[in-house]
N, C-alpha and C positions, 0 to 999 in steps of 0.2 A: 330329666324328663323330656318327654316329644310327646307333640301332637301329629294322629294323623285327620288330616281333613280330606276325606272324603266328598266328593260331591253331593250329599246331603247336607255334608255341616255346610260349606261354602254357599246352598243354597238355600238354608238359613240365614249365615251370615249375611250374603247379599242375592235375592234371587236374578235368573238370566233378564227378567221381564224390565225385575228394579236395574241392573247392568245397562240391559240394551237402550233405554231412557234416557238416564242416566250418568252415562258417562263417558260420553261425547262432552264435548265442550264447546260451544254451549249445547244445553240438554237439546235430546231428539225431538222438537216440536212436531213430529209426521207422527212419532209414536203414542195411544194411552197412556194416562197415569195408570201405572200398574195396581194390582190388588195389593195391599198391607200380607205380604208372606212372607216375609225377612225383616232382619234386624234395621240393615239398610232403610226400611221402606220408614220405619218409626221415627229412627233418628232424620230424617230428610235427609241421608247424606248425600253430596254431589247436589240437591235439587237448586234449581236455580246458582248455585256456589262453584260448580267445578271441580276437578281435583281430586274428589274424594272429602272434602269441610263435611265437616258435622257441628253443630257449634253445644256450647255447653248445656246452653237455655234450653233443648231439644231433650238433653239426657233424660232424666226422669222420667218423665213423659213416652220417652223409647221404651226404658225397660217395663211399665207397667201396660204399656199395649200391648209388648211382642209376648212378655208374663202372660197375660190375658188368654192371647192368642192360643200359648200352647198350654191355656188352662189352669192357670195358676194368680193367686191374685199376688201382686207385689207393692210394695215400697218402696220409696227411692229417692233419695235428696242429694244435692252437689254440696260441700261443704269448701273454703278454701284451707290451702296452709296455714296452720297456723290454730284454726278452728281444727281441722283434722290433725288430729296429732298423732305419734307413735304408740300409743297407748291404742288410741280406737282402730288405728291399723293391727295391731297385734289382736284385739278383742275380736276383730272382723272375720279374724286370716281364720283365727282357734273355733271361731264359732260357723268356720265350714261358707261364710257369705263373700261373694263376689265385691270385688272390690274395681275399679275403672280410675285411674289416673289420667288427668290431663295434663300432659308435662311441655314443657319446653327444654329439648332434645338438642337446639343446637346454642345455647347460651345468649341469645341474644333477648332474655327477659320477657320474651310472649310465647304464650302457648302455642305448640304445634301437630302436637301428636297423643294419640288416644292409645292407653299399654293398661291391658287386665296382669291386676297385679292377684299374686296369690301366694306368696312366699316372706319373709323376713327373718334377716340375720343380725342379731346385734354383736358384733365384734367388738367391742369393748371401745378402746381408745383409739380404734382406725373409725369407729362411726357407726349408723344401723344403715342397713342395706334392705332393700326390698326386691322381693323377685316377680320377673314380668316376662311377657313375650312382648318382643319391639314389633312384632310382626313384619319384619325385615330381611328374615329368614326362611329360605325356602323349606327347609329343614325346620321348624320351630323350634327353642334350645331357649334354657333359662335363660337369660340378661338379668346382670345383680348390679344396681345403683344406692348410691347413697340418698337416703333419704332426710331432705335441705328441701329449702324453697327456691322459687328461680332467681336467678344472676345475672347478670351479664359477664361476672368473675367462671364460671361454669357451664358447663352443660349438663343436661339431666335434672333440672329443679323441678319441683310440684308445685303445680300452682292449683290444683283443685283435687277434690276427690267425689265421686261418685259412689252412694252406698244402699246396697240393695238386698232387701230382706224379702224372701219371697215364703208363701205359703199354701199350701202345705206344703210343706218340703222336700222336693224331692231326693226318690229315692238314690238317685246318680245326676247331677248335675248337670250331664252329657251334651244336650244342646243348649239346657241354660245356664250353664256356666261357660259353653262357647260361645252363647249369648253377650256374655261380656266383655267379646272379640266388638261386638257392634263394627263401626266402620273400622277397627283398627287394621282386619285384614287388608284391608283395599289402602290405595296408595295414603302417603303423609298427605 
């Protein structure tokens, strides 16, 4: 599977107004707080943080704005490892809902990076795998990791999950299930 993103989804995902702001380091203090038009703008990514930070406490609260936004009302709780198990990733993937991973990508046991997962393989006696965009790819392309909690024995553990039930339901997921890119497109 591929994504293409378009300069609409991109300015969904994060608009030029939330960019120009924002992500400078430190933020552009000459420029407005922009208007809440992106995904970006809900989660505060980069605001005050740098980088590209979104932090977890923000999630929910992101997807039921930006929901709002394009007219739709949602639901949305972080749950960790452990609490979210394989079973409710599997109910989530079947039941068509967006799914947001907070993982820790380079093994050193704290979270770093935000990956919309929408895929799952259970492989028997190699492990269950989950499939994501790392958003690392210019080209977007499945990434399949083992789904574990984080390590410092590994890389690729889950340390949270973000689960969002939106309604009515749309009828193509199209920018709100790109929605669930939130800040992932923009840097780790």
């Amino acid at each position: 599977a591929s994504v293409s993103q378009t300069a609409n989804v991109q300015d969904q995902i994060s608009s030029p107004a939330h960019n120009a702001k924002y992500d400078p380091d430190p933020d552009n203090a000459a420029l407005p707080s922009p208007p809440y038009t992106s995904i970006a703008d809900w989660f505060r990514t980069s605001v005050n943080q740098g980088n590209g930070w979104s932090y977890l406490s923000d999630a929910p609260a992101a997807f039921t704005g930006y929901a709002g936004y394009r007219g739709y009302t949602c639901t949305a709780s972080n749950q960790s490892y452990g609490q979210f198990t394989w079973s409710t990733l599997t109910g989530e993937i079947d039941a068509g809902r967006p799914v947001m991973f907070l993982v820790d990508s380079s093994g050193d046991g704290v979270t770093d990076h935000y990956v919309p997962v929408f895929g799952y393989d259970d492989r028997g006696a190699a492990g269950k795998f989950y499939g994501c965009y790392t958003t690392w790819h210019e080209e977007e392309s499945v990434d399949w990791f083992q789904f574990q909690p984080m390590s410092t024995s590994y890389a690729w553990g889950v340390g949270y999950a973000t689960l969002v039930t939106v309604t009515p339901e749309p009828a193509t997921l199209s920018l709100l299930a790109v929605g669930v890119l939130a800040v992932v497109r923009r840097r780790r």
